[in-house]
CHARMM-style PDB file with segment names, atoms N, HN, CA, C and O in Angstrom:
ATOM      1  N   UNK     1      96.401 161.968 122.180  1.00  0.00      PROA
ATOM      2  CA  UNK     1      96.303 160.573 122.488  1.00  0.00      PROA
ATOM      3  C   UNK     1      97.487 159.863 121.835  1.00  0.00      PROA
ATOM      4  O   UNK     1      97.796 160.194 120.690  1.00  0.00      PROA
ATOM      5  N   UNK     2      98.112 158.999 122.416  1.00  0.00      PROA
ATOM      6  HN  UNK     2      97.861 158.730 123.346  1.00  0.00      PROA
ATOM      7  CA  UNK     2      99.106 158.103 122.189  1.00  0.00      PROA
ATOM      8  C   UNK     2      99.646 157.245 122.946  1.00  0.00      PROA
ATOM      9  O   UNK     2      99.783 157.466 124.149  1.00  0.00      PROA
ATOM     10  N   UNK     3     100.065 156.064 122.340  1.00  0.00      PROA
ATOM     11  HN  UNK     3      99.954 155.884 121.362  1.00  0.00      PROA
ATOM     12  CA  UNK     3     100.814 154.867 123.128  1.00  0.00      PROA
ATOM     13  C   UNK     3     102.287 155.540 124.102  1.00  0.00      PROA
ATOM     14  O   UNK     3     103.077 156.392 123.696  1.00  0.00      PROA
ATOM     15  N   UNK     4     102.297 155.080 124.986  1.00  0.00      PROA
ATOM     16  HN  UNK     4     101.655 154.388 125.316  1.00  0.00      PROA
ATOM     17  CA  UNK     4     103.423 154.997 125.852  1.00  0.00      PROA
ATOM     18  C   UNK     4     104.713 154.530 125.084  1.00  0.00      PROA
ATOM     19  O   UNK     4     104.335 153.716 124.242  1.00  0.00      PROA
ATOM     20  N   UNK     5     106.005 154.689 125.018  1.00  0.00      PROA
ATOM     21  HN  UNK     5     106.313 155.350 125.702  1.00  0.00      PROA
ATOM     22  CA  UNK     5     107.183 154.442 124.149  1.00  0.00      PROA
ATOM     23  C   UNK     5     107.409 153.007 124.545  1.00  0.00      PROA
ATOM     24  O   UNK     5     108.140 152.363 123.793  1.00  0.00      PROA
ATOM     25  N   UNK     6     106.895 152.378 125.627  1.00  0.00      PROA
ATOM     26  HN  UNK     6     106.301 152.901 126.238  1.00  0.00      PROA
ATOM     27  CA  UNK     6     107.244 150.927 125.917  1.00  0.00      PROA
ATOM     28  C   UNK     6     105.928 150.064 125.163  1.00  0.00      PROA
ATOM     29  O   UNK     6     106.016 148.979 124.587  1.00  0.00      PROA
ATOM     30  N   UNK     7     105.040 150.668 125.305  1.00  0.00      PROA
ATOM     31  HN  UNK     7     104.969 151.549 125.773  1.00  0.00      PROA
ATOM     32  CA  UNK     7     104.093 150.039 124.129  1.00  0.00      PROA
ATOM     33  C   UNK     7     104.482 149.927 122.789  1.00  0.00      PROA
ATOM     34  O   UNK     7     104.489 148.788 122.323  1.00  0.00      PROA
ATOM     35  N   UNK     8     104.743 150.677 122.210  1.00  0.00      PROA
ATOM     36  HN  UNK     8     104.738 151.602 122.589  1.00  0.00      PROA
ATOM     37  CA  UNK     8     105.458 151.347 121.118  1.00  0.00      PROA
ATOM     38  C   UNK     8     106.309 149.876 120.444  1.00  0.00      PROA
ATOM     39  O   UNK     8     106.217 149.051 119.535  1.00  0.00      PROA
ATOM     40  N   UNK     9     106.874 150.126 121.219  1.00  0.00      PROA
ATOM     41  HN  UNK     9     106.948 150.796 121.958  1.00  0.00      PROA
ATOM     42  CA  UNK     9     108.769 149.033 120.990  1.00  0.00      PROA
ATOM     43  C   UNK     9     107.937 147.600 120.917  1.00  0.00      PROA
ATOM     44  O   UNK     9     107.886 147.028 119.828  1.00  0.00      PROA
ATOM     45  N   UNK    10     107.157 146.903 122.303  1.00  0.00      PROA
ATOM     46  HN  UNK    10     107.199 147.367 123.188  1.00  0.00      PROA
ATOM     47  CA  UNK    10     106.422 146.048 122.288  1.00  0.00      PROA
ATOM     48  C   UNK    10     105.684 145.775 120.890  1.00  0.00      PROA
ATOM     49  O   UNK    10     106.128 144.781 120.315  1.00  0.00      PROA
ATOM     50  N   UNK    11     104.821 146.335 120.333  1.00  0.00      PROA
ATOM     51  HN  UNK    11     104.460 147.142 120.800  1.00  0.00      PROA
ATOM     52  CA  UNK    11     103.904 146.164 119.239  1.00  0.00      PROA
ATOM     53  C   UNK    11     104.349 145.995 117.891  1.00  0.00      PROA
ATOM     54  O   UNK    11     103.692 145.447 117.006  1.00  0.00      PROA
ATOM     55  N   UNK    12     105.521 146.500 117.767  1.00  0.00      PROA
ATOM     56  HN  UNK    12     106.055 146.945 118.486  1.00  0.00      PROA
ATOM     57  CA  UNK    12     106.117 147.070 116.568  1.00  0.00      PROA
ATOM     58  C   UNK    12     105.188 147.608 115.332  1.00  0.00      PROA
ATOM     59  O   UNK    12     105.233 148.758 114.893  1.00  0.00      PROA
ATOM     60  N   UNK    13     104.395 146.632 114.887  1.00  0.00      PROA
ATOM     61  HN  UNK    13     104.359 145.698 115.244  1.00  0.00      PROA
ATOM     62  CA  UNK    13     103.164 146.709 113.736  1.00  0.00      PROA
ATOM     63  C   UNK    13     102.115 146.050 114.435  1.00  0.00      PROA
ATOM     64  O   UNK    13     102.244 145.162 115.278  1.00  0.00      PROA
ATOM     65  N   UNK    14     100.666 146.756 113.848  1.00  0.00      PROA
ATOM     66  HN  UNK    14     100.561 147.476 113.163  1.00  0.00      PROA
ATOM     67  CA  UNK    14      99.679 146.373 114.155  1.00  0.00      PROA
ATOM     68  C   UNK    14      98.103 146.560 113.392  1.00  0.00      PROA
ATOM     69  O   UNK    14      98.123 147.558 112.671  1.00  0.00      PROA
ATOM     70  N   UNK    15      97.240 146.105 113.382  1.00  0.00      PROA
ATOM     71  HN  UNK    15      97.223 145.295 113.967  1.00  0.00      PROA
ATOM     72  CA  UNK    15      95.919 146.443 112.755  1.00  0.00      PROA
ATOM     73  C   UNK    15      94.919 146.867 113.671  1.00  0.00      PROA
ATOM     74  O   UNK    15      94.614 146.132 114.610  1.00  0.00      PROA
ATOM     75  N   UNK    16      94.207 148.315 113.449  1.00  0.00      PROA
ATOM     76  HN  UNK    16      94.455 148.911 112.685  1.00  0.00      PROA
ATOM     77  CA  UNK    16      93.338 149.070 113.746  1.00  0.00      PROA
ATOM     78  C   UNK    16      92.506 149.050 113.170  1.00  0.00      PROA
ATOM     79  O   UNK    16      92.643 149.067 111.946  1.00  0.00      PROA
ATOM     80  N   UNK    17      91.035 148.998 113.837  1.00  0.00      PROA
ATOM     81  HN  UNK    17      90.923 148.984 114.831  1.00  0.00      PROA
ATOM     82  CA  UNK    17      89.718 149.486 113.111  1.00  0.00      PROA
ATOM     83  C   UNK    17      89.337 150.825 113.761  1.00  0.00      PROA
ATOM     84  O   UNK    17      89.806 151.204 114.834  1.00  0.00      PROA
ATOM     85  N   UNK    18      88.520 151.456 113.082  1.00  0.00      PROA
ATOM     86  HN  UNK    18      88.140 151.149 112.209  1.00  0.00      PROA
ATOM     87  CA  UNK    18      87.397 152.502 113.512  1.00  0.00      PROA
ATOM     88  C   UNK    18      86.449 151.781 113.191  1.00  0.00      PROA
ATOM     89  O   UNK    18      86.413 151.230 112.091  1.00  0.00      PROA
ATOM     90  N   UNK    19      85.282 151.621 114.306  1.00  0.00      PROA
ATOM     91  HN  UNK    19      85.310 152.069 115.200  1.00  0.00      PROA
ATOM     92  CA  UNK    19      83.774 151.656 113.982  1.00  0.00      PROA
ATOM     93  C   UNK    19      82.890 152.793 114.455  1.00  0.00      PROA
ATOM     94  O   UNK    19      83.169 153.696 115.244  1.00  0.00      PROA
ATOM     95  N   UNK    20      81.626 152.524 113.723  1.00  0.00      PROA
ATOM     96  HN  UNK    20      81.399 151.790 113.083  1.00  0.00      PROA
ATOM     97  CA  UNK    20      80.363 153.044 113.971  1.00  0.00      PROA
ATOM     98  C   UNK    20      80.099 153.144 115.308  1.00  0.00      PROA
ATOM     99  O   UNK    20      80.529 152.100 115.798  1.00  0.00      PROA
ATOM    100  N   UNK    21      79.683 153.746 116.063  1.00  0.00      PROA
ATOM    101  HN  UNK    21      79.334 154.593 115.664  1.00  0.00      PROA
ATOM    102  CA  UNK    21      79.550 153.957 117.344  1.00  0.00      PROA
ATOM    103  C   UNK    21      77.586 153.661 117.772  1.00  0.00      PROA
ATOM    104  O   UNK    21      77.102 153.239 118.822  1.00  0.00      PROA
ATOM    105  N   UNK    22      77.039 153.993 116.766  1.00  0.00      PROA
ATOM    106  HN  UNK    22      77.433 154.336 115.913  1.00  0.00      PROA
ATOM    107  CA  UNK    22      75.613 153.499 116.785  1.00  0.00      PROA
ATOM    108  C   UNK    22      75.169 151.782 116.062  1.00  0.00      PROA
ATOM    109  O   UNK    22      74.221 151.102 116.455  1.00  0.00      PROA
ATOM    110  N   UNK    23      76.233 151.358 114.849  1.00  0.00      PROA
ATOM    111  HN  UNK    23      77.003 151.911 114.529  1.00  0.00      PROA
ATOM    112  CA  UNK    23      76.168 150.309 114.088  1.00  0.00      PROA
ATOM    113  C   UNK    23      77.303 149.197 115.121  1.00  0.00      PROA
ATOM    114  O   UNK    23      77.144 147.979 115.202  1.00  0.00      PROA
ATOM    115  N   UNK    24      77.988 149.680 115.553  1.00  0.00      PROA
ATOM    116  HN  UNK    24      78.117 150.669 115.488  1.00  0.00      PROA
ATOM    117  CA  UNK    24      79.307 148.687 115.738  1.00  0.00      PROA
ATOM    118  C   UNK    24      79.880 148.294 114.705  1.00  0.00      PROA
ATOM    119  O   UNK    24      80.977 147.764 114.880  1.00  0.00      PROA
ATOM    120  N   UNK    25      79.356 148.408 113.283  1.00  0.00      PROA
ATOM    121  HN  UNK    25      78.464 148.838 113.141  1.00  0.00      PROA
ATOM    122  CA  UNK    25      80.148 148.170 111.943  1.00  0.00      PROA
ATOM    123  C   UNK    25      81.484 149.258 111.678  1.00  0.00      PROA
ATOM    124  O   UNK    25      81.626 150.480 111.674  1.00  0.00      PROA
ATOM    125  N   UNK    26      82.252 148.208 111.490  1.00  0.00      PROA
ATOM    126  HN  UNK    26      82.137 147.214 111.493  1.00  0.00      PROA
ATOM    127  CA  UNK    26      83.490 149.098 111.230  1.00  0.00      PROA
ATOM    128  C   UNK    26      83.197 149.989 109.753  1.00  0.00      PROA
ATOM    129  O   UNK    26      82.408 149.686 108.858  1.00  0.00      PROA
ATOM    130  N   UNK    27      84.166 151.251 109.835  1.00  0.00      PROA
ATOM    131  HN  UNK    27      84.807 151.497 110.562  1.00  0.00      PROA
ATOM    132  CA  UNK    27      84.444 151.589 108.468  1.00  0.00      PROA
ATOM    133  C   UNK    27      85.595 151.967 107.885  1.00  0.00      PROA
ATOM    134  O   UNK    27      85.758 152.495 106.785  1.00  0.00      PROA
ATOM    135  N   UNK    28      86.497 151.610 108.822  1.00  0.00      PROA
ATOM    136  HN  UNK    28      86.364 151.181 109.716  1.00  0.00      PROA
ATOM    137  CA  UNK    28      87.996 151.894 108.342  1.00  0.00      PROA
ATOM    138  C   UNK    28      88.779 150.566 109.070  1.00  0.00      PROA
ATOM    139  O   UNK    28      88.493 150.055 110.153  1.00  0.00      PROA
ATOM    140  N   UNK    29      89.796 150.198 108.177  1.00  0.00      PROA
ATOM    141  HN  UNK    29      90.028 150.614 107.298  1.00  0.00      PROA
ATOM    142  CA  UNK    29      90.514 148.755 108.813  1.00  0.00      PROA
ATOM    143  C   UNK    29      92.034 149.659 108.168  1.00  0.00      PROA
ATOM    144  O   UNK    29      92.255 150.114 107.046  1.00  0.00      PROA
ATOM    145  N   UNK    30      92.727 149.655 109.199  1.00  0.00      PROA
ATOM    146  HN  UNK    30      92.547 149.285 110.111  1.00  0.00      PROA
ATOM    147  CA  UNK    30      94.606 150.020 108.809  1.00  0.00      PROA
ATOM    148  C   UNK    30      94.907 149.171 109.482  1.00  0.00      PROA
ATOM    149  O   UNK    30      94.322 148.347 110.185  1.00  0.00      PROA
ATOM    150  N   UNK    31      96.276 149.502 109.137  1.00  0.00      PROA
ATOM    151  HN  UNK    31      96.751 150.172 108.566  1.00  0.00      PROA
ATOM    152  CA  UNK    31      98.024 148.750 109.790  1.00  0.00      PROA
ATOM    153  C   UNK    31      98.344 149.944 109.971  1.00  0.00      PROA
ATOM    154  O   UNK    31      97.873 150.938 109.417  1.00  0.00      PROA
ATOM    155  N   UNK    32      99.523 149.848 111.106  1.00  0.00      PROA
ATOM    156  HN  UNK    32      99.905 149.041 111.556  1.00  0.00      PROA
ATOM    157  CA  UNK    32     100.094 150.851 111.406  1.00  0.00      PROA
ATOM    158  C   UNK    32     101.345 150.574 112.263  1.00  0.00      PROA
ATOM    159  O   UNK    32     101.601 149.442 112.675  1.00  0.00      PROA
ATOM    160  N   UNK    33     102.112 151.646 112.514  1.00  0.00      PROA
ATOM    161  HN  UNK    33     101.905 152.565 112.179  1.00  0.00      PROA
ATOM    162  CA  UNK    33     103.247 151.498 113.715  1.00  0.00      PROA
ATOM    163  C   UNK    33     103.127 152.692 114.551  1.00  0.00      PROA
ATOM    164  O   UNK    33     102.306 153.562 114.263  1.00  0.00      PROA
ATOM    165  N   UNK    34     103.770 152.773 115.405  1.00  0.00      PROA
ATOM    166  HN  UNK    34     104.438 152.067 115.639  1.00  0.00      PROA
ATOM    167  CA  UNK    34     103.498 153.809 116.731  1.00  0.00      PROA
ATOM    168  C   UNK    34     102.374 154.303 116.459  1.00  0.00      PROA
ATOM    169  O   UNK    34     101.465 153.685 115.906  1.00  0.00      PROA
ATOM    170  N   UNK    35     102.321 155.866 116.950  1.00  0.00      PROA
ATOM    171  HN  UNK    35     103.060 156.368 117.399  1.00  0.00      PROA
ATOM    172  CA  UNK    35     100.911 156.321 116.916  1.00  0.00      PROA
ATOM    173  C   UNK    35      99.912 156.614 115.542  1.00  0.00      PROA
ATOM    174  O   UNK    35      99.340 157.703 115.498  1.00  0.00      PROA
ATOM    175  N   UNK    36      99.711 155.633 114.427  1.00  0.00      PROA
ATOM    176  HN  UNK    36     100.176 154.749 114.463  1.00  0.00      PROA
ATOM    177  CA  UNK    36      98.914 156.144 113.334  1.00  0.00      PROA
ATOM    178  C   UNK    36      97.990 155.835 113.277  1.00  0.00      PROA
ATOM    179  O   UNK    36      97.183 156.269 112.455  1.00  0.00      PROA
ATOM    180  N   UNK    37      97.672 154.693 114.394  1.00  0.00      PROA
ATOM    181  HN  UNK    37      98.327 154.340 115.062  1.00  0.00      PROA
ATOM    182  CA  UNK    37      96.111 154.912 114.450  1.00  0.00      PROA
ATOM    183  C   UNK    37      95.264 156.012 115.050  1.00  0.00      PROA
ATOM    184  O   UNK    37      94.050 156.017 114.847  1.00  0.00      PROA
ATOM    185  N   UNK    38      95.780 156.829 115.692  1.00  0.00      PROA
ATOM    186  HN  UNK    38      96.766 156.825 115.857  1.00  0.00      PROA
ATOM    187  CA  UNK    38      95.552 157.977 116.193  1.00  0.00      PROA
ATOM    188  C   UNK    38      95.455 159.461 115.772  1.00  0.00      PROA
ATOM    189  O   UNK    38      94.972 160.448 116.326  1.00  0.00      PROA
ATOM    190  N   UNK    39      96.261 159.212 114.261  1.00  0.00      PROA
ATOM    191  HN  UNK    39      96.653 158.410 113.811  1.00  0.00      PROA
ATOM    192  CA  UNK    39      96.421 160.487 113.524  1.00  0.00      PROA
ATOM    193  C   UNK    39      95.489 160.556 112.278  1.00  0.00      PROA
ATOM    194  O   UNK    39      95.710 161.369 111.381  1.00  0.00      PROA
ATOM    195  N   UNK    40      94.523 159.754 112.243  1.00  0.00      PROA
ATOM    196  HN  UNK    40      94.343 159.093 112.972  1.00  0.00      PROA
ATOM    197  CA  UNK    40      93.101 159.911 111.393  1.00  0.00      PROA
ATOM    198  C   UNK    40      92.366 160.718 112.301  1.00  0.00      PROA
ATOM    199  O   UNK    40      91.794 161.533 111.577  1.00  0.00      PROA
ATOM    200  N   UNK    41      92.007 160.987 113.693  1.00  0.00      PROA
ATOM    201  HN  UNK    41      92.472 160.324 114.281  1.00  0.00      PROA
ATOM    202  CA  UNK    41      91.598 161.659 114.495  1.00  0.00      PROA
ATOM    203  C   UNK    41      91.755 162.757 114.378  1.00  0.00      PROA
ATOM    204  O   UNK    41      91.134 163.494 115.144  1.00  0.00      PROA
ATOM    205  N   UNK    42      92.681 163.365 113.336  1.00  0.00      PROA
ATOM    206  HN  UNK    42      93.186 162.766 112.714  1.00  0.00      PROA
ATOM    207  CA  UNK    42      93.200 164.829 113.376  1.00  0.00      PROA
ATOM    208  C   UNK    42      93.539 165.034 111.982  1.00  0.00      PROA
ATOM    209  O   UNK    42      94.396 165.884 111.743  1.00  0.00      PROA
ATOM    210  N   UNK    43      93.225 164.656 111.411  1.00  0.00      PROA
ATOM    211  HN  UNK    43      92.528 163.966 111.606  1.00  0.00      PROA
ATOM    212  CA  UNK    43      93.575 164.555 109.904  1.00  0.00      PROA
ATOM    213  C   UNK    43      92.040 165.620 108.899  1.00  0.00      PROA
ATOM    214  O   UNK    43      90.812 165.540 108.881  1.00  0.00      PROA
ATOM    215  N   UNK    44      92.807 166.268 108.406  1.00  0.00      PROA
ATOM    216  HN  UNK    44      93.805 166.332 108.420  1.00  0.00      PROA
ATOM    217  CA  UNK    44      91.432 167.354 107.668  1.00  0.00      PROA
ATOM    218  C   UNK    44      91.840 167.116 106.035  1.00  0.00      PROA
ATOM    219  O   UNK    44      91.914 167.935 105.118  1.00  0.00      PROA
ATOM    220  N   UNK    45      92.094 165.529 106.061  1.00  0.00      PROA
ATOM    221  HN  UNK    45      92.034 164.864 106.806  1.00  0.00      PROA
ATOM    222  CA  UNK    45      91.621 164.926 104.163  1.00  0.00      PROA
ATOM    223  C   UNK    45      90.635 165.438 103.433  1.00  0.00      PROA
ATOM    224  O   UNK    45      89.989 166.305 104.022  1.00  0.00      PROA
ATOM    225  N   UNK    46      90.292 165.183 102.305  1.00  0.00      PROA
ATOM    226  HN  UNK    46      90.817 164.479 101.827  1.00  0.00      PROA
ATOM    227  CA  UNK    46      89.159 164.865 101.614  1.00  0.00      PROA
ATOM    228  C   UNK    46      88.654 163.658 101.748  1.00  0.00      PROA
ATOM    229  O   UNK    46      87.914 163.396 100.800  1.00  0.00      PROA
ATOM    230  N   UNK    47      88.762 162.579 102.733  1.00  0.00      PROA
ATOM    231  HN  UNK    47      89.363 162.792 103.503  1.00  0.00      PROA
ATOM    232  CA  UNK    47      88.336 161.521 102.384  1.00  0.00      PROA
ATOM    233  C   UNK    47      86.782 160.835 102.727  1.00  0.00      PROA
ATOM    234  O   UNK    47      85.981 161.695 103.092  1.00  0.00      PROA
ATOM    235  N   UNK    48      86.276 159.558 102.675  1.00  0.00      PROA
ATOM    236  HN  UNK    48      86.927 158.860 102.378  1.00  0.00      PROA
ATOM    237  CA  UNK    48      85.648 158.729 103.266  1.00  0.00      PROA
ATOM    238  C   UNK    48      85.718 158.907 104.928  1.00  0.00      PROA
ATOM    239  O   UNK    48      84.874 159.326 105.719  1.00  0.00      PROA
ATOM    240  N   UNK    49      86.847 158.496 105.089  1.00  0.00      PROA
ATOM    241  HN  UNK    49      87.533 158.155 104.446  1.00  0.00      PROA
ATOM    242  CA  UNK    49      86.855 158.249 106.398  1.00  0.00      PROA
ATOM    243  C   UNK    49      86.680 159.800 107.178  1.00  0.00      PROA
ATOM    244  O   UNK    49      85.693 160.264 107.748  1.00  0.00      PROA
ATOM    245  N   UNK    50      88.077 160.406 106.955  1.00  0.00      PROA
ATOM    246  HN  UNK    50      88.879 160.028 106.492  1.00  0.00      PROA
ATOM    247  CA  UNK    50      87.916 161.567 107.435  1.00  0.00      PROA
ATOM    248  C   UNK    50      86.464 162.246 107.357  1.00  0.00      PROA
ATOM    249  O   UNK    50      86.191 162.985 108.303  1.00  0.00      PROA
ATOM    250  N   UNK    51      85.750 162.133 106.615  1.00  0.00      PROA
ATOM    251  HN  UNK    51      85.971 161.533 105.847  1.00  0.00      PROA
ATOM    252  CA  UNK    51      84.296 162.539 106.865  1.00  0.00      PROA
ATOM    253  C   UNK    51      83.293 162.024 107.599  1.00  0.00      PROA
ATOM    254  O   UNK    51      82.429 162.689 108.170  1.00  0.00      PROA
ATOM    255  N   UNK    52      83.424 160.471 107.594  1.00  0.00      PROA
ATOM    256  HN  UNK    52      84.126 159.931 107.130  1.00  0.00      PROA
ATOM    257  CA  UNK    52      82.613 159.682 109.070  1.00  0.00      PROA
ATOM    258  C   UNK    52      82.792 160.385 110.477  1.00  0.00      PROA
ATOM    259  O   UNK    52      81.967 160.700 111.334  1.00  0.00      PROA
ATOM    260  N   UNK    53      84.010 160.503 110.415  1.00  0.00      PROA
ATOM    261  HN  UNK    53      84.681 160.246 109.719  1.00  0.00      PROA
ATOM    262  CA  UNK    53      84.975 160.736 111.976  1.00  0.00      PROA
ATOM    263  C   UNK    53      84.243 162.765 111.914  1.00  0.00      PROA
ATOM    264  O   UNK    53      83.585 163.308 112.801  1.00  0.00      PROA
ATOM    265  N   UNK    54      84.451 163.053 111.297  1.00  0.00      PROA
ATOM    266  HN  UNK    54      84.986 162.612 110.576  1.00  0.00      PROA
ATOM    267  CA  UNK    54      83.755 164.647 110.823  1.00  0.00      PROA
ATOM    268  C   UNK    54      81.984 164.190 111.419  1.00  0.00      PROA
ATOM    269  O   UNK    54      81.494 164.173 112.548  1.00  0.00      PROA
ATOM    270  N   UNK    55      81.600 163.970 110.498  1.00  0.00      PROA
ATOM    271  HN  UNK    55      81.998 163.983 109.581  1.00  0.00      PROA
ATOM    272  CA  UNK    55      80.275 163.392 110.536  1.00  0.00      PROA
ATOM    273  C   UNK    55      79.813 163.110 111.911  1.00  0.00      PROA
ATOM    274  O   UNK    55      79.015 163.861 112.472  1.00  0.00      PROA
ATOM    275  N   UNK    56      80.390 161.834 112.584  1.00  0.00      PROA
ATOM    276  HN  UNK    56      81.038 161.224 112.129  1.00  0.00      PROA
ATOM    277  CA  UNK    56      80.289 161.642 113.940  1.00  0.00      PROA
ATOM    278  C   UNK    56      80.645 162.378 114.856  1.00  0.00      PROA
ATOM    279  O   UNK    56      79.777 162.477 115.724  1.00  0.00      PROA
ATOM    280  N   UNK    57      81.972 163.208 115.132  1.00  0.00      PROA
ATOM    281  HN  UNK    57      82.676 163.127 114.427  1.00  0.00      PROA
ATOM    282  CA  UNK    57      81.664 164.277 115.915  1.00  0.00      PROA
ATOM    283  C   UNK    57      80.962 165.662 115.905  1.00  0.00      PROA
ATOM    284  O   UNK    57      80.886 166.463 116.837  1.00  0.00      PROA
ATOM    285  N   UNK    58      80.499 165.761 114.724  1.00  0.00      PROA
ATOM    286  HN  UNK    58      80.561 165.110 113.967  1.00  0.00      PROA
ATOM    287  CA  UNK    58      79.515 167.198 115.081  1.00  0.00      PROA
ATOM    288  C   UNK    58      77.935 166.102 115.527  1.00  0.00      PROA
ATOM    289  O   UNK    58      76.948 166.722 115.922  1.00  0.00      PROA
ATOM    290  N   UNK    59      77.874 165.052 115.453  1.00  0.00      PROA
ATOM    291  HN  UNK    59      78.676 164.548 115.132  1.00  0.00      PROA
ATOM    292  CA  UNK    59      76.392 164.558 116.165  1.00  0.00      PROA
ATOM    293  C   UNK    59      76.890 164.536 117.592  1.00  0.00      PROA
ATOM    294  O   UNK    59      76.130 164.093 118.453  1.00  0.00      PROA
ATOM    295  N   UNK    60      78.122 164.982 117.937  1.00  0.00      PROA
ATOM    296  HN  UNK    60      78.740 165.342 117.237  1.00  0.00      PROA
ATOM    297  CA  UNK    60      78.588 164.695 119.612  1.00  0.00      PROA
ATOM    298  C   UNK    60      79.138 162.970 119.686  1.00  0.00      PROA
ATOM    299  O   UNK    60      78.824 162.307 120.674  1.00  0.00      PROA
ATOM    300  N   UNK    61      79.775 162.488 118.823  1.00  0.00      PROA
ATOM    301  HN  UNK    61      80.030 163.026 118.020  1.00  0.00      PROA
ATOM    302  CA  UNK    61      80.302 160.964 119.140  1.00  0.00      PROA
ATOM    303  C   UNK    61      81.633 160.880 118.464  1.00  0.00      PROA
ATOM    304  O   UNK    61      81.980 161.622 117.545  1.00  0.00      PROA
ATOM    305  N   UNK    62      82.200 160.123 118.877  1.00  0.00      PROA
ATOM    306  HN  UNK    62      81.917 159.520 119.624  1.00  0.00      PROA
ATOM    307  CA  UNK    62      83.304 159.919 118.559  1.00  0.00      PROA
ATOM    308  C   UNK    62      83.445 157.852 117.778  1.00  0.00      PROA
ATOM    309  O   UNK    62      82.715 156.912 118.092  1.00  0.00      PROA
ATOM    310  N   UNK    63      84.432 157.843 116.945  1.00  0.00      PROA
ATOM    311  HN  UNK    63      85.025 158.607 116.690  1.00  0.00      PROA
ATOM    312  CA  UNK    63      84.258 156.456 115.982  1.00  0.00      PROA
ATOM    313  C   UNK    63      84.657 155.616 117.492  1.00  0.00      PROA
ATOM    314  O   UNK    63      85.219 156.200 118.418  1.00  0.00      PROA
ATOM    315  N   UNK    64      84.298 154.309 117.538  1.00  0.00      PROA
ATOM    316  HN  UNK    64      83.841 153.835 116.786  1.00  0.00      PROA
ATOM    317  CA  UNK    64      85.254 152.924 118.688  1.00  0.00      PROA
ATOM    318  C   UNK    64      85.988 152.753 118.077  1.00  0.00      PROA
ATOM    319  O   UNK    64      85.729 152.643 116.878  1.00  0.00      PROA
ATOM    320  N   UNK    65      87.595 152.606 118.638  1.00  0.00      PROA
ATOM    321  HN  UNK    65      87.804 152.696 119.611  1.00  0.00      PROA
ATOM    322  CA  UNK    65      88.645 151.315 117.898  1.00  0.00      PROA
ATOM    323  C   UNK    65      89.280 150.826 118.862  1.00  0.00      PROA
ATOM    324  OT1 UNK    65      90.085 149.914 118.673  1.00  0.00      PROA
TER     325      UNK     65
END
């Protein structure tokens, strides 16, 4: 998954959430440029987040942003 390179240029910086997909409550708020809101999706941290996004797809769901 990723923005198109004309999106890209357009946006320059921007703010992303992930939410809850059963709550609609968010649990992650970034900034980012080109594709980094997209690379928590694939990311095998130790973290918070990375474990929601873990968490939610082995119940079969994926986070909204």
């Amino acid at each position: 998954m990723e923005f198109p390179s004309e999106i890209i240029d357009e946006l320059k910086s921007y703010v992303y959430v992930y939410c809850d997909p059963d709550t609609k409550l968010p649990f992650y708020i970034g900034k980012g440029k080109a594709n980094r809101c997209f690379q928590h999706l694939f990311d095998d941290s130790e973290t918070e987040k990375v474990d929601k996004i873990r968490q939610l797809r082995l119940s079969g769901k994926e986070p909204n942003y």
